[in-house]
C-alpha positions, 0 to 999 in steps of 0.5 A, spaced: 593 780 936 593 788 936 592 788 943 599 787 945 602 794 945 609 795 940 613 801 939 609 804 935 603 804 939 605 806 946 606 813 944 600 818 947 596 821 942 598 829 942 591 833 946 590 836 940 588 831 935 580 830 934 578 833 939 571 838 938 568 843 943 562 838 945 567 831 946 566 831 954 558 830 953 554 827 959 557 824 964 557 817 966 551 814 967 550 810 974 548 803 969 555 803 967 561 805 971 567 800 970 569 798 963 574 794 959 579 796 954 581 792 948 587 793 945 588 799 950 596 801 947 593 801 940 591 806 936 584 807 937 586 804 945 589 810 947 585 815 944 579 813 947 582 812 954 582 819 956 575 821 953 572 816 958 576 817 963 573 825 963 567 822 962 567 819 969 568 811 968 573 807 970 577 804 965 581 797 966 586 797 960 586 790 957 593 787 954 598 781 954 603 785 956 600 789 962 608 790 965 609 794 958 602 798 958 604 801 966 611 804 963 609 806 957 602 809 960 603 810 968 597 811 972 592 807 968 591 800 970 591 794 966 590 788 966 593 780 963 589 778 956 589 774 952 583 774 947 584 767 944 582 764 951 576 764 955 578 764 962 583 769 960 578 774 958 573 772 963 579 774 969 580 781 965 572 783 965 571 782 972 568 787 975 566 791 968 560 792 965 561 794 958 567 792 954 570 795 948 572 790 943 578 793 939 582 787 937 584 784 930 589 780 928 591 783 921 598 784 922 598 776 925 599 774 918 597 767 915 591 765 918 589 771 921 581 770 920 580 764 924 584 766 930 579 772 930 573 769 929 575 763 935 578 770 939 571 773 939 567 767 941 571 766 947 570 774 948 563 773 948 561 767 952 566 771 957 563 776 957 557 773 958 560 769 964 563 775 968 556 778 967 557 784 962 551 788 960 554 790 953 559 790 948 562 795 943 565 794 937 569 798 932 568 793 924 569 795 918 563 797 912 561 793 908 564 794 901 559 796 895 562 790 890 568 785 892 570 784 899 577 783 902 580 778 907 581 784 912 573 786 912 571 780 910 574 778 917 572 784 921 564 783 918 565 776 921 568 778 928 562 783 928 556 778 926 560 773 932 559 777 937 552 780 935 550 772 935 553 772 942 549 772 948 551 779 951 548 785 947 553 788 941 552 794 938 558 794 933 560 800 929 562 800 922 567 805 920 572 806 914 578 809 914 580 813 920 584 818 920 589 819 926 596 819 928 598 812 928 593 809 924 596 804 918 592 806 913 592 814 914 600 813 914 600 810 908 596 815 906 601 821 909 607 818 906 604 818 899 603 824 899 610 827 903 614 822 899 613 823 892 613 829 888 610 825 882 605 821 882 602 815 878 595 813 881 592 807 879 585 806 877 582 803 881 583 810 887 577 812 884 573 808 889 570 812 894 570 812 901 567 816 908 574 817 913 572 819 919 576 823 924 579 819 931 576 824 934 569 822 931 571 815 932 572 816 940 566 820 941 562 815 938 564 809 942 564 814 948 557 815 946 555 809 945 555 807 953 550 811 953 544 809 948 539 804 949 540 797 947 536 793 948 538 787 943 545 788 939 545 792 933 550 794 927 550 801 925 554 805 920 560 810 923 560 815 916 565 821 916 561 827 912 564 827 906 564 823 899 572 821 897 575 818 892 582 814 895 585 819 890 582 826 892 585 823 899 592 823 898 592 829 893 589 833 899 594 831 904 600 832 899 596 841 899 595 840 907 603 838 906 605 845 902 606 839 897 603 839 889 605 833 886 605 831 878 599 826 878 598 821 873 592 816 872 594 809 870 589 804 867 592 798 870 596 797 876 595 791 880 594 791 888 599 786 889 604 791 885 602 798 888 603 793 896 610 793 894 611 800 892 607 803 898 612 799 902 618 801 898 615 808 899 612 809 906 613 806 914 607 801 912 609 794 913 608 789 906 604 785 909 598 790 911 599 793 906 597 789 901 590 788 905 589 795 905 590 796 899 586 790 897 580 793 901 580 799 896 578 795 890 570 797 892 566 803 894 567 804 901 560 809 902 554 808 907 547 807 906 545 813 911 547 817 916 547 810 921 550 813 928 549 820 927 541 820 927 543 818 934 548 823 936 545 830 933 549 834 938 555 832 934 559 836 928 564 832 925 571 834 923 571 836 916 577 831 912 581 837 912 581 839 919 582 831 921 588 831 917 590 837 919 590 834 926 593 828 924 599 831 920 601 834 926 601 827 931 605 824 925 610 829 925 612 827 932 615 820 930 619 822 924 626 823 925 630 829 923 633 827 917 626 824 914 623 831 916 629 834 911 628 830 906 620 831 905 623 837 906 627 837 900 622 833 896 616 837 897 621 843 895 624 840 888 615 838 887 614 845 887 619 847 882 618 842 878 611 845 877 612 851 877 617 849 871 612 845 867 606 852 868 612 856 865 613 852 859 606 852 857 605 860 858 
């Protein structure tokens, strides 16, 4: 599950990415001092965990490797977890009173979606166990037309755990945008990558990315609002994007203008196995992301936000501009020369193609 940390997810996130002048916000009220953090290596794991940190609560990371956890983060505490059984959970949450649920299974391969939905069951009954007055769970949206495995299975986990018997309030957001996130990496290494484009129909889909800085706030806000009962609410980014608005911005974030050209038909299963040919994307996720981009990804309303009106989100540009620089940092020297090289030759190449049509 994506709670044990990997190479990849041990890095700390840069202190520039996401963060807005009104991120710190109140502090921690006195109901809950103490909370649990799923997948605390991972990425959303380690972003939250010092915006709760400067909010005034004690944080317990949750891992199964806590040994890696302490080298990798000195100074934050963690604790053993594996989110498949009950008494292993029940132990990491003692002493807490809220928990955030940040665990999914994508990346376990085959048979992914039972091993989350019996994970979430054993959480919830756990939790109710050591007494935690609440969780928090950070879904996915649901897709205006088809479904995919991913969020079909995300939105089941969040049903999971708002049947259970301690209050949920699950988050719903679509792309984040952040360094080490897998879906901005595709998107980034796209559009460092290729100096021309063949960009398949189905790109046109829309979608809400929101920022991580956004996604923190709002899971650290989330401590705070009354919850009665549980409840799911949309996490929306302020702008409208088709998947190939995305890419083509980032490439103009990158310096980069790369020849595009629309194609009718282009299978998801086909373009899995270009994007993992192209980028640091594994083919296995790949493939699940791709395939949750076959329907529009757009919220029916603001969701969250009307309880958060204090809040100015980051615009897609600012997010990516944050998030490009946190990426920068885990490219080698010769894949930043190359990019380098690639953007150059795209620029000419379109400076060519604008002389030839004068």
């Amino acid at each position: 599950m994506s709670s044990s940390p990997s190479a990849s997810s041990e890095r700390r996130p840069s202190p520039a990415v996401g963060v807005t002048p009104d991120a710190p916000g109140p502090k921690a009220t006195k109901a809950v001092e103490r909370v649990l953090l799923t997948g605390a290596t991972g990425f959303v794991g380690r972003h939250l965990f010092p915006m709760l940190s400067e909010r005034g609560y004690e944080v317990v990371g949750a891992t199964r490797s806590p040994e890696r956890a302490r080298l990798a983060f000195p100074g934050r505490e963690f604790r053993r977890l594996d989110v498949t059984g009950r008494l292993s959970a029940e132990a990491a949450l003692q002493g807490c009173q809220a928990a955030f649920y940040l665990v999914h299974g994508m990346a376990g391969g085959a048979g992914y979606e039972e091993v989350e939905r019996r994970s979430a069951r054993a959480f919830s009954e756990a939790a109710a166990r050591a007494g935690v007055s609440r969780i928090i769970y950070l879904g996915g949206i649901r897709p205006r037309g088809p479904i995919s495995r991913h969020l079909s299975s995300r939105l089941r986990v969040g049903e999971i755990l708002r049947e259970g018997p301690v209050p949920t309030l699950e988050l719903q957001a679509s792309m984040i945008i952040g360094g080490g996130s897998e879906s901005w990496r595709i998107v980034r290494d796209l559009a460092a990558r290729l100096p021309f484009m063949v960009l398949p129909a189905w790109l046109d889909h829309q979608t809400q990315p929101i920022g991580i800085g956004d996604v923190t706030f709002a899971l650290a806000r989330a401590l705070e609002l009354p919850l009665p009962a549980s409840r799911a609410l949309a996490l929306p980014g302020p702008e409208v994007l088709s998947a190939r608005e995305i890419i083509l911005r980032t490439a103009r974030l990158l310096g980069s203008r790369p020849l595009a050209l629309r194609v009718p038909v282009v299978t998801p299963k086909l373009s899995s196995y270009w994007i993992t040919f192209i980028t640091r994307a594994d083919q296995r996720i790949s493939e699940e992301l791709v395939e949750g981009l076959l329907s529009d990804l757009v919220s029916e309303d603001e969701g969250f936000w009307r309880l958060a009106p204090e809040h100015t989100r980051m615009s897609f540009d600012a997010a990516a501009r944050a998030a490009l620089l946190d990426e920068q940092r885990d490219l080698s020297m010769r894949a930043r020369v190359a990019e380098l090289l690639i953007r150059t030759l795209s620029f000419g190449a379109i400076k060519r193609v604008s002389s030839n049509d004068a």
